[in-house]
PATI-678194 format. One record per residue (C-alpha): x, y, z; residue number from 0. Coordinates in steps of 0.02 Angstrom, whole numbers. Layout:
# PATI-678194
(r (X; Y; Z); NUM)
...
//
This chain:
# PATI-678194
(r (4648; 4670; 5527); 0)
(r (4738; 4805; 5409); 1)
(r (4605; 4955; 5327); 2)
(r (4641; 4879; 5149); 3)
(r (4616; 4701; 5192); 4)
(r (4428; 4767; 5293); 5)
(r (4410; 4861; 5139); 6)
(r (4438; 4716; 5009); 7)
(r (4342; 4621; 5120); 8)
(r (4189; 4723; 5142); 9)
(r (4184; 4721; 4949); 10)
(r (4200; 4548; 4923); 11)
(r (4053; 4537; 5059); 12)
(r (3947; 4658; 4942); 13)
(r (3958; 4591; 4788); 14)
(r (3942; 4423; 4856); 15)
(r (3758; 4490; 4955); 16)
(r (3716; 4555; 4785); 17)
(r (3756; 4414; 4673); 18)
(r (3653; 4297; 4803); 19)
(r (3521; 4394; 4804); 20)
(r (3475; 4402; 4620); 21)
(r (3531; 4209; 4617); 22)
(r (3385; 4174; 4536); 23)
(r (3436; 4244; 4362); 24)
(r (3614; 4246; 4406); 25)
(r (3625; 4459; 4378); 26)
(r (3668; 4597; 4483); 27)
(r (3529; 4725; 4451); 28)
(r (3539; 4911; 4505); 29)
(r (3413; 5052; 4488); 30)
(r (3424; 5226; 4529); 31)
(r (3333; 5378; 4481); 32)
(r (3382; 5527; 4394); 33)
(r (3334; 5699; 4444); 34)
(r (3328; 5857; 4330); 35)
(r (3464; 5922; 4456); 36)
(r (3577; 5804; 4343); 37)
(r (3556; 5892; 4177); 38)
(r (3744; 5903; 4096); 39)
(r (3827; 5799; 4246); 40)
(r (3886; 5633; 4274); 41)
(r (3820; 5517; 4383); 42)
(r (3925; 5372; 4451); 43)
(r (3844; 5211; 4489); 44)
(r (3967; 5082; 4592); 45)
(r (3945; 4893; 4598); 46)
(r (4069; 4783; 4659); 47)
(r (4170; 4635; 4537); 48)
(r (4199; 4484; 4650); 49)
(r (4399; 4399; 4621); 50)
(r (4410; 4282; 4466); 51)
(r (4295; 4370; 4359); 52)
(r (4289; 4341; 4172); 53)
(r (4178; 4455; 4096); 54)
(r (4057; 4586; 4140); 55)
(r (3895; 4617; 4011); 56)
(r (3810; 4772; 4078); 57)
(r (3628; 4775; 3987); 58)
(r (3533; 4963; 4023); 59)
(r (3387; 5050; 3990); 60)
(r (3298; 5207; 4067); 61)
(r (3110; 5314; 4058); 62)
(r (3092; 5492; 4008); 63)
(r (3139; 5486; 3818); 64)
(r (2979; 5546; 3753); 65)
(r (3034; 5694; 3847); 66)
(r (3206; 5701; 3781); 67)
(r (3310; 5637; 3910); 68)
(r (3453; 5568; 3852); 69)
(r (3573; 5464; 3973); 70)
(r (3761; 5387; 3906); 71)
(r (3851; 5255; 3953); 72)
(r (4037; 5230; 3998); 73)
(r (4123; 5103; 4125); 74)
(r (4261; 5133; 4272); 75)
(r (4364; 4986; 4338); 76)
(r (4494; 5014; 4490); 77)
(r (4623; 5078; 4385); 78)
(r (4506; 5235; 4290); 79)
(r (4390; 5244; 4116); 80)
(r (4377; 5060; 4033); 81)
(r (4267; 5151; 3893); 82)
(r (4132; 5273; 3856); 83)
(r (3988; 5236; 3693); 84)
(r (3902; 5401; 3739); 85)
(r (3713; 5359; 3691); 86)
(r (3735; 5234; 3560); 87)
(r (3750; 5065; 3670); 88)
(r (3646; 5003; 3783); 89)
(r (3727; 4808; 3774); 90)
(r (3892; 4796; 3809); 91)
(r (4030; 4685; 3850); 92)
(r (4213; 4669; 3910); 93)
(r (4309; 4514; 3951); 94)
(r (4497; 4470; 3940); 95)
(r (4501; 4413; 3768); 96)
(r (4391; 4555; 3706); 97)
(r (4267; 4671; 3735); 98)
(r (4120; 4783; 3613); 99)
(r (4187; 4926; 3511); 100)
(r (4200; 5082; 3649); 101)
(r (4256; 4984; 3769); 102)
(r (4433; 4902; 3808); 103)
(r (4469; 4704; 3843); 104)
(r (4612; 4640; 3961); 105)
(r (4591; 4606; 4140); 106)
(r (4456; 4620; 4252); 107)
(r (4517; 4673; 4431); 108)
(r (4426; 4633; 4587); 109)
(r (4348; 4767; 4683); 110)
(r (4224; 4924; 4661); 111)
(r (4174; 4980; 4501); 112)
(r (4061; 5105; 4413); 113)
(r (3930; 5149; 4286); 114)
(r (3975; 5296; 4239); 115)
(r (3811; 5399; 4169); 116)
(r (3825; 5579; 4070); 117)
(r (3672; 5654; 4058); 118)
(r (3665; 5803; 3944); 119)
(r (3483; 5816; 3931); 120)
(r (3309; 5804; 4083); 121)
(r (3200; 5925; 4075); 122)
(r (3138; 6047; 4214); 123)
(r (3029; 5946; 4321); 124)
(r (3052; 5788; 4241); 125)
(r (3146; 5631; 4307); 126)
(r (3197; 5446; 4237); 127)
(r (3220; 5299; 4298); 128)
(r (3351; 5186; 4252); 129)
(r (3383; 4994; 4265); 130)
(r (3565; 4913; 4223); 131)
(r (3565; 4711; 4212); 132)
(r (3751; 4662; 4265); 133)
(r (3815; 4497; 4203); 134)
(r (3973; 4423; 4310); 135)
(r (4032; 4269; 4239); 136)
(r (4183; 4188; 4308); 137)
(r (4344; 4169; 4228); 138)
(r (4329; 3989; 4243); 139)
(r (4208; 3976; 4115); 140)
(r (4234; 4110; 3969); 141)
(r (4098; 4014; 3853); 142)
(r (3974; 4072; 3965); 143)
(r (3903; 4198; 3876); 144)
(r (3722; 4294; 3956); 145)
(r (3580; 4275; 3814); 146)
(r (3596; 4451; 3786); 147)
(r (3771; 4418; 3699); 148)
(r (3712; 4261; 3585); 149)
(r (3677; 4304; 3425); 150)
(r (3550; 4221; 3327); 151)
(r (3527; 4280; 3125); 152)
(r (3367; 4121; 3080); 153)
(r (3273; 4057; 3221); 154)
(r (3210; 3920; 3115); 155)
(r (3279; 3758; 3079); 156)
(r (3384; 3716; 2915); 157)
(r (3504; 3672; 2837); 158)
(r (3661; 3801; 2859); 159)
(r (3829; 3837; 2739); 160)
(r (4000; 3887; 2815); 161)
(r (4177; 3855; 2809); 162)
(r (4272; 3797; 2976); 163)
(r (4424; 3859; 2932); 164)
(r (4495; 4022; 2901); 165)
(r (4617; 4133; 2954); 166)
(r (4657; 4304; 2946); 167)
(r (4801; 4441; 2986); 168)
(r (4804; 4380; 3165); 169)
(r (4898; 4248; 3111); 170)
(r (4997; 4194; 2962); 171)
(r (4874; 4263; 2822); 172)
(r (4922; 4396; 2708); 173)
(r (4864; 4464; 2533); 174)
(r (4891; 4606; 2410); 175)
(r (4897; 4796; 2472); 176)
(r (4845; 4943; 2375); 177)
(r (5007; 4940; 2299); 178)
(r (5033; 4761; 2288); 179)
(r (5139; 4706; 2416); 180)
(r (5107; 4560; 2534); 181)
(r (5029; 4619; 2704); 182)
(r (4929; 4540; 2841); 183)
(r (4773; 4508; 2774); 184)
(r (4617; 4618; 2875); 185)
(r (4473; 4496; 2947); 186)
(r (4349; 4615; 2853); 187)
(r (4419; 4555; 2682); 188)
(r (4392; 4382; 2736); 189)
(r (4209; 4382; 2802); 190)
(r (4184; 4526; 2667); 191)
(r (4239; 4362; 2522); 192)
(r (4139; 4222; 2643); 193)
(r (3975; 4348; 2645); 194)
(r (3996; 4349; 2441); 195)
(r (3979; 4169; 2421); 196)
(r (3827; 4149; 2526); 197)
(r (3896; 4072; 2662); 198)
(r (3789; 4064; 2817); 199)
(r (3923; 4067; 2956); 200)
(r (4124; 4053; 2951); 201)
(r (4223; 4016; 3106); 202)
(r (4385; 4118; 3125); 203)
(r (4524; 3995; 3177); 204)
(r (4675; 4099; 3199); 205)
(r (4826; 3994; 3267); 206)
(r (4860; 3974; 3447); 207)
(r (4767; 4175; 3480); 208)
(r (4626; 4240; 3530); 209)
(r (4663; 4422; 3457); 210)
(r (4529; 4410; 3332); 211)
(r (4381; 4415; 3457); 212)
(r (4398; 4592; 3469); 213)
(r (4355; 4632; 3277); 214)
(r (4212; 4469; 3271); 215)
(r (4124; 4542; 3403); 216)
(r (4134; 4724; 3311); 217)
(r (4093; 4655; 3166); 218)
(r (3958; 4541; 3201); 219)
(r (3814; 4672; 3200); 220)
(r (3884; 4732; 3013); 221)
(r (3883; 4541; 2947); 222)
(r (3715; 4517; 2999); 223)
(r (3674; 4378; 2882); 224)
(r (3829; 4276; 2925); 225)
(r (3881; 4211; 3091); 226)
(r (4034; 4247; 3145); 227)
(r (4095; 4098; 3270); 228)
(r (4242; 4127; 3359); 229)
(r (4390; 3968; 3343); 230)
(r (4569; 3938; 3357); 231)
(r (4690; 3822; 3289); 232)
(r (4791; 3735; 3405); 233)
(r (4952; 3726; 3318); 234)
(r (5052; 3606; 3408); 235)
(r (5217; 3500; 3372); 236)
(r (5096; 3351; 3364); 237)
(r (4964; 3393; 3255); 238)
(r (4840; 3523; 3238); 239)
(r (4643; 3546; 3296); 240)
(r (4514; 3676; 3295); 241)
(r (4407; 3716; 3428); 242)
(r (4241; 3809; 3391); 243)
(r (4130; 3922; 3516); 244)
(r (4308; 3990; 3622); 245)
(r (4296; 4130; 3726); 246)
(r (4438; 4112; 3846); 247)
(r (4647; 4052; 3829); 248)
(r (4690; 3876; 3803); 249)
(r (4859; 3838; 3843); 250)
(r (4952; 3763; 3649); 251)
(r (5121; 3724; 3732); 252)
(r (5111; 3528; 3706); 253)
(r (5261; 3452; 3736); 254)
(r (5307; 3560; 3910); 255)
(r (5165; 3569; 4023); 256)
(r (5046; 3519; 3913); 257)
(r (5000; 3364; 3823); 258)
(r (4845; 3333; 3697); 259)
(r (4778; 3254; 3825); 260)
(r (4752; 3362; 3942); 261)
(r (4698; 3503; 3817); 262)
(r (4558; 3360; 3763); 263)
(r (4506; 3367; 3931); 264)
(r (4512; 3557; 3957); 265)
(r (4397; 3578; 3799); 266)
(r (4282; 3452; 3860); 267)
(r (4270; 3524; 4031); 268)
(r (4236; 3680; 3937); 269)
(r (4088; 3615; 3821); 270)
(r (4198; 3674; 3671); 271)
(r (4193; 3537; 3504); 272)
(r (4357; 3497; 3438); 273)
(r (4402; 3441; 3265); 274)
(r (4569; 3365; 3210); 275)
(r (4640; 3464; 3067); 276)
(r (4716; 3382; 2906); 277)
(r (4794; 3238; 2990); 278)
(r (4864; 3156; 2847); 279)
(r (4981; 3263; 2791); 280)
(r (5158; 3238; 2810); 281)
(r (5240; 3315; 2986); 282)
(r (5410; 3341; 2947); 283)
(r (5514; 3493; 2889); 284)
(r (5395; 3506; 2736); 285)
(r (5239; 3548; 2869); 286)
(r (5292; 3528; 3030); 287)
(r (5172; 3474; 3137); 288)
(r (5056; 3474; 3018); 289)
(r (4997; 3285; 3029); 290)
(r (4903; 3226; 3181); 291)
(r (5025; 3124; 3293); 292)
(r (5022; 3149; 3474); 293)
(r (5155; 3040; 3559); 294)
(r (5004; 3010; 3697); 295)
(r (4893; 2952; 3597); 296)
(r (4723; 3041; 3579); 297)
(r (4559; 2982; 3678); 298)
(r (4419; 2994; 3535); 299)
(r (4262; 3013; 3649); 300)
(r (4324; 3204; 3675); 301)
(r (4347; 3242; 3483); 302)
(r (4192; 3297; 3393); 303)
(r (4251; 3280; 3213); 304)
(r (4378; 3272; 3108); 305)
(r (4407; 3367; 2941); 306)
(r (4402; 3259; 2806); 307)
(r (4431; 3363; 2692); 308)
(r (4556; 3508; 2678); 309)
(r (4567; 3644; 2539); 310)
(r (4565; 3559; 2376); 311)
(r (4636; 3374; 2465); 312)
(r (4460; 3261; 2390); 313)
(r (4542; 3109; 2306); 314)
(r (4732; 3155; 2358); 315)
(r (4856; 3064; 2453); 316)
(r (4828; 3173; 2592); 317)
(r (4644; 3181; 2579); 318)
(r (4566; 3145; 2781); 319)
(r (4455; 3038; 2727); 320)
(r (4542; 2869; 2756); 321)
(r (4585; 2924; 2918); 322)
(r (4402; 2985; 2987); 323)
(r (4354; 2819; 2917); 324)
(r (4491; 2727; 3002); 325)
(r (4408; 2815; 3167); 326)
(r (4245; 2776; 3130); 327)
(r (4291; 2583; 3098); 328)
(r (4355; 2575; 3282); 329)
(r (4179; 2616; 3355); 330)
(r (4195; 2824; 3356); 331)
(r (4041; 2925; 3323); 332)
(r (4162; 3075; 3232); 333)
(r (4086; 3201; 3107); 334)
(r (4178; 3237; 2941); 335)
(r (4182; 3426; 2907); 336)
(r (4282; 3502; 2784); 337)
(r (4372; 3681; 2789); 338)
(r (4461; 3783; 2663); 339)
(r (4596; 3853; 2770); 340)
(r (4620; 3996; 2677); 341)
(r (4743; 4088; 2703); 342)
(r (4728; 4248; 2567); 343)
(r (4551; 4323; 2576); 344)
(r (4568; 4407; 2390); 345)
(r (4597; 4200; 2296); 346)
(r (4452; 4151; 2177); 347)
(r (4506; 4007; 2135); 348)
(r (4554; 3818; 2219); 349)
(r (4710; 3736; 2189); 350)
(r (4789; 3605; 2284); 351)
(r (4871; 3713; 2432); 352)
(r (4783; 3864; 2417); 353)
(r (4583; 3861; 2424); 354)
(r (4463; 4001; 2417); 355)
(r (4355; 4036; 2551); 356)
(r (4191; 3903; 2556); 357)
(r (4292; 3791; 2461); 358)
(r (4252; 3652; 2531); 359)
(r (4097; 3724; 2598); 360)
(r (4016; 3628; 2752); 361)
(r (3821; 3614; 2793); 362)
(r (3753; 3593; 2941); 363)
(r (3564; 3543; 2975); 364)
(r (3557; 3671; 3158); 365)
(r (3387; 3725; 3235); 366)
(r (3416; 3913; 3226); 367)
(r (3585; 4001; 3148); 368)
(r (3668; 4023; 3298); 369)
(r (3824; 3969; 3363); 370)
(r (3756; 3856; 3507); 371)
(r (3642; 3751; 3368); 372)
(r (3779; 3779; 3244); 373)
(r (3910; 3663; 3363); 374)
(r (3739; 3557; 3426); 375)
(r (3714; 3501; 3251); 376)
(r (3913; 3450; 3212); 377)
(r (3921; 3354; 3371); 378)
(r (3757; 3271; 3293); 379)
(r (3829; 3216; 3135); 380)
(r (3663; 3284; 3031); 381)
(r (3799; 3379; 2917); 382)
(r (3877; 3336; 2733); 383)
(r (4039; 3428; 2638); 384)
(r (3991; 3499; 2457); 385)
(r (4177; 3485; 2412); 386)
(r (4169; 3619; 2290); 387)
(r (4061; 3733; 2374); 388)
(r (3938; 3725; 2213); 389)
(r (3784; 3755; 2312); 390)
(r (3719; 3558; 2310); 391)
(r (3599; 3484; 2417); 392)
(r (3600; 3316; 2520); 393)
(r (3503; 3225; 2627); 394)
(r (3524; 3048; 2693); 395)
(r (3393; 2943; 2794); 396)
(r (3416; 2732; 2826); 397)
(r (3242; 2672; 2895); 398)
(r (3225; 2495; 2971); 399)
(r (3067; 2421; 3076); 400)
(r (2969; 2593; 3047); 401)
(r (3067; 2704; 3133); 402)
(r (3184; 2823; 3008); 403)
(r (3338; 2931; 3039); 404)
(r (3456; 3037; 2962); 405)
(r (3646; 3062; 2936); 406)
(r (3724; 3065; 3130); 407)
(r (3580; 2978; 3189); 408)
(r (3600; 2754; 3270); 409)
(r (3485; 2618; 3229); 410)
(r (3493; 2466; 3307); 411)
(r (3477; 2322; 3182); 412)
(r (3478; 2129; 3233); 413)
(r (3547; 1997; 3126); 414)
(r (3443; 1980; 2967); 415)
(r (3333; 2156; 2975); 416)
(r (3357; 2255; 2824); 417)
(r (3400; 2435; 2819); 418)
(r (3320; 2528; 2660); 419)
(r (3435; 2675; 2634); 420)
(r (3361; 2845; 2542); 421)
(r (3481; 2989; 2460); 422)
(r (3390; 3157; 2387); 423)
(r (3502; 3243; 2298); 424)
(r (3490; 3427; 2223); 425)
(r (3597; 3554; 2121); 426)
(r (3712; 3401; 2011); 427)
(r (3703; 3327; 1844); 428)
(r (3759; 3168; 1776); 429)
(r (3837; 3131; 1963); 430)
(r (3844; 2950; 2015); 431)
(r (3799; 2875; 2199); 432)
(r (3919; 2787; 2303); 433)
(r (3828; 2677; 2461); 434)
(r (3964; 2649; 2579); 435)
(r (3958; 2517; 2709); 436)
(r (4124; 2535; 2843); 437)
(r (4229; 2614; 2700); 438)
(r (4189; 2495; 2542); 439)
(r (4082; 2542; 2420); 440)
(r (3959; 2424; 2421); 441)
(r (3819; 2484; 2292); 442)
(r (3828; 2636; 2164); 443)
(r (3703; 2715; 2047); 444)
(r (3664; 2853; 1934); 445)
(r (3593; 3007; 1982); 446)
(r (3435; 3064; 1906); 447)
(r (3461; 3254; 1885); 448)
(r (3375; 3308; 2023); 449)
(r (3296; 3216; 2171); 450)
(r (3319; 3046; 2236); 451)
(r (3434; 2920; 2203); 452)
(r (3366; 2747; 2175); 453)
(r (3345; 2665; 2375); 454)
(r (3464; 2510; 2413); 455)
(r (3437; 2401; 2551); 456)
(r (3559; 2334; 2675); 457)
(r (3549; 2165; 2767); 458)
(r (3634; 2197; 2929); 459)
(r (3712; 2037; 3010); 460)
(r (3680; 2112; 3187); 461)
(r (3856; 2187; 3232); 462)
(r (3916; 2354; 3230); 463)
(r (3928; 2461; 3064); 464)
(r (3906; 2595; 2991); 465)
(r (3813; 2686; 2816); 466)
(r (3843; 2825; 2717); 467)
(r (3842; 2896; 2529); 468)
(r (3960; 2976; 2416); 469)
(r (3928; 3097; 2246); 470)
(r (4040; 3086; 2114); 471)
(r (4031; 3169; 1955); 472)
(r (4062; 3052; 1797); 473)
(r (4245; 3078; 1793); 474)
(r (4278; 3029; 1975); 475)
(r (4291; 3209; 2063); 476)
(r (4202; 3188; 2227); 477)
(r (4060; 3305; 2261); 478)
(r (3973; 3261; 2405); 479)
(r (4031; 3174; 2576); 480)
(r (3895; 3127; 2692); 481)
(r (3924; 3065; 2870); 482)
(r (3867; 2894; 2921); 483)
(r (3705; 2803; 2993); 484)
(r (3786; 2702; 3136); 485)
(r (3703; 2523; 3163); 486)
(r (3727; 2447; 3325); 487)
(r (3858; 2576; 3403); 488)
(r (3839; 2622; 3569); 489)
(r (3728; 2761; 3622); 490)
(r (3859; 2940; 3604); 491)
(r (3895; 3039; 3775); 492)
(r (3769; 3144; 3715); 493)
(r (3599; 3152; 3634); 494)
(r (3636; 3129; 3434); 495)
//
C-alpha cells in the first residue's frame, strides 16, 4: 500500500474512532491545556474531517479569564488559513454554501485539520483549560444544523408575521443608488424595510442560488427581532416553487436531468417544505415560466402549500386562489400563504406587479420564532394571509361532538352531525364574513368592529369537505384568507 493512501487511511481511521466514540451526542470533543509557556504563541490543535463532509460548527470555551487569559480562534483546512475571529467568536460555522463572518465557505476537504489558537495573554504560573465541541455533519444532509446554530428570537408560542417571498441583489432585484441609478439591490435594505414594518421573520428566496446564506447568517445576530430563514426559488421552465429552511444545492435544471419530480422528492428526502409560486399566471413570452405547468405532472403529498396570493393579485385574474382551491377540492391538505415578491427594497407602496415588502403579509401560529416551528406551523395549516399587511388578526375554530380545532386542523363528521364554526376577528371595520364550504360561499355576515363574527353551523352529509372564512371590506377588497378545517380527509403524512 502507497505512504499517501496509509496516510489517508490512517485519517479516515481517526476521525472515524473519534466520531464513534462521542456517538452519543454525535460531536468530536477535544481538550487540551494551556501552559504559561504559550503566552504570545500559537497553538495548533488537529482533528481529522472524514470524506463527504458538509459543514463543520466548532463551539469553544476555556478557564483562566478572571486572570486575563485571553485565547483566539482561527481554523486550518488541508489547503492553509480558512479564517481567523481573533477573540470575538467562540461559535462558528463553515459549510459549502456559507460560513460565519471571519471565516470562508466553499469546500470542505477530507483529511487533517486544525484549531488554530493565538494566545497573547497567561500569566506567570497560571494555566487554562480549553474544550472545543466539533460538529461534522455530512454533505448529504445540509439542513442539519447542531442546536448551537438554530436561532430562536420568542420561545413562546404565537402567532408570527412574515413575508415568504423576497429577493435581493443575488438575484434579479435592484433599486436606486446614491445617485439614482438602478443597481443590485443589498439584502440589508431589504430586511432593513421588512424589520420597519414589524415583520417577525422574512425568508430570502433568491432564484435558483444559494449566495445569500453568507450575508443571512452575518446578519442574523444584527436583526435580532426578525428571523431570517434561508429559501430559494426554483425558477424552472415549468413553473416556479420556493423551498424554505435550505442549507445545501438543489439541482433547478428541469427539463435535462431533472424533472419536478424528482426535485419533489429531493426536498422531501430533505425535510425541506415547498410552496408553488403564483401558478396562475400566464407562462409564455410575457413570464416565462412563470405559471405552474410541469409536463410530469406534480405529486401533491410532497408540496406543503401553495401561494395564494402574490403581490397585490387578491381578486385578479391571476389571483392563486382558484387554483389552491382547485387542490384542496381533490383531497390535498395544502396551506395558502401569500408573499410579496418584492423585488425593490426602497417601494412603499403596492401596485399590481410591484408590492412592498409584507404586502401580503403571512401569519403563522409557530411554538417559538424559530425557523424549525416557523415551517412546523405552515405544514400545519394554523396560518391566515392579511392581504394588505394592515396588522389584522384571525382566528378560526369548527367544533363538532365536543372536541374543537383550528384552521389546518381534521374533524371527522358523520352524516347529519353539525359543525358550529367560530371566527374572532381583530384590527377591521365595517368588514364582512365570508363562510366557505369547498370554494362556495355558503353563509356571510357583518363584522362587528372588533371580536367575533356571529357562529354558523354546518350540517355535514358525512363525505369529505372542507371549511374556511374570508374578510372583505364593504367594497369587495379581500382582507383576510384563512386556510380550511378539513372534514373527513384522510389523516396528513404528518401530525397536523
Amino acid at each position: 500500500m502507497g505512504t499517501r493512501r496509509k496516510a489517508w487511511l490512517a485519517g479516515w481511521c481517526m476521525a472515524l474512532a473519534a466520531l464513534m466514540a462521542n456517538a452519543e451526542d454525535g460531536v468530536l470533543t477535544l481538550r487540551g491545556r494551556i501552559e504559561a509557556s504559550a503566552h504570545q504563541s500559537y497553538v495548533e490543535v488537529p482533528f481529522q474531517v472524514p470524506p463527504g463532509t458538509g459543514r463543520i460548527t466548532v463551539e469553544f470555551d476555556y478557564t483562566g479569564r478572571e486572570q486575563r487569559t485571553r485565547i483566539d480562534l482561527g481554523l486550518i483546512d488541508p489547503a492553509g488559513l480558512r479564517g481567523w475571529s481573533g477573540g470575538n467568536k467562540r461559535l462558528f460555522t463553515v459549510a459549502s454554501d456559507d460560513a460565519t463572518p471571519s471565516y470562508r465557505g466553499g469546500p470542505l476537504p477530507p483529511g487533517q485539520w486544525k484549531l488554530l489558537l493565538g494566545v497573547p495573554n497567561i500569566r506567570a504560573g497560571q494555566v487554562s483549560d480549553y474544550t472545543a465541541r466539533i460538529h461534522l455533519a455530512p454533505a448529504a444532509a445540509p439542513e442539519a444544523l447542531p442546536d448551537a446554530l438554530q436561532t430562536n428570537l420568542a420561545d413562546r408560542p404565537g402567532w408570527y408575521r412574515g413575508d415568504l417571498h423576497l429577493h435581493s441583489g443575488h438575484s434579479d432585484a435592484s433599486c436606486a443608488s446614491q445617485s439614482g441609478t438602478r443597481v443590485p439591490c443589498p439584502l440589508f435594505l431589504t430586511l432593513q424595510a421588512a424589520a420597519a414594518r414589524g415583520l417577525d421573520f422574512v425568508a430570502v428566496t433568491e432564484h435558483n442560488t444559494l449566495s445569500h446564506l453568507q450575508d443571512l447568517r452575518a446578519l442574523q445576530p444584527y436583526f435580532d427581532r426578525l428571523l431570517l430563514v434561508p429559501g430559494v426559488e426554483i425558477t424552472t421552465f415549468q413553473g416556479h416553487a420556493n423551498v424554505f429552511g435550505i442549507q445545501g444545492a438543489l439541482d433547478f435544471r428541469v427539463g435535462g436531468t431533472t424533472d419536478w419530480s424528482r426535485l419533489l422528492r429531493e426536498t422531501q428526502r430533505r425535510a425541506l417544505p415547498v410552496s408553488v409560486n403564483h401558478p396562475a399566471l400566464p407562462s409564455d413570452e410575457r413570464c416565462m415560466g412563470c405559471g405552474w405547468q410541469p409536463r410530469e405532472g406534480t405529486d401533491w403529498s410532497r408540496v406543503a402549500a401553495v401561494e395564494a396570493i402574490n403581490g397585490a393579485d387578491a381578486g385578479t385574474p391571476v389571483s392563486g386562489i382558484p387554483f389552491w382551491q382547485a387542490r384542496l377540492d381533490e383531497g390535498y391538505r395544502l396551506t395558502a400563504i401569500g408573499g410579496s415578491d418584492n423585488h425593490d427594497a426602497a417601494l412603499r407602496t403596492t401596485q399590481f406587479g410591484k408590492s412592498r415588502i409584507g404586502s401580503p403579509t403571512t401569519v403563522v401560529f409557530a411554538r417559538s420564532l424559530s425557523q424549525d416551528a416557523l415551517l412546523d406551523g405552515i405544514r400545519s395549516g394554523r396560518v391566515y394571509i392579511d392581504v394588505e399587511g394592515s396588522g389584522a388578526v384571525m382566528e378560526m375554530t369548527a367544533a363538532q361532538g365536543g372536541r374543537s380545532v383550528r384552521m389546518g386542523a381534521g374533524l371527522a363528521v358523520p352524516a347529519g352531525g353539525e359543525v358550529g364554526l367560530e371566527l374572532r376577528v381583530e384590527g377591521v371595520v365595517d368588514a364582512r364574513v365570508e363562510w366557505i364550504v369547498d370554494g362556495r360561499v355558503e353563509q356571510t355576515a357583518d363584522l362587528p368592529v372588533s371580536g367575533k363574527a356571529p357562529a354558523w353551523a354546518w350540517r355535514s352529509d358525512g363525505h369529505r369537505h372542507w371549511l374556511r372564512a374570508d374578510v372583505r371590506s364593504p367594497d369587495g377588497r379581500l382582507l383576510l384568507v384563512g386556510n380550511p378545517v378539513y372534514v373527513n380527509f384522510p389523516a396528513p403524512a404528518g401530525a397536523r
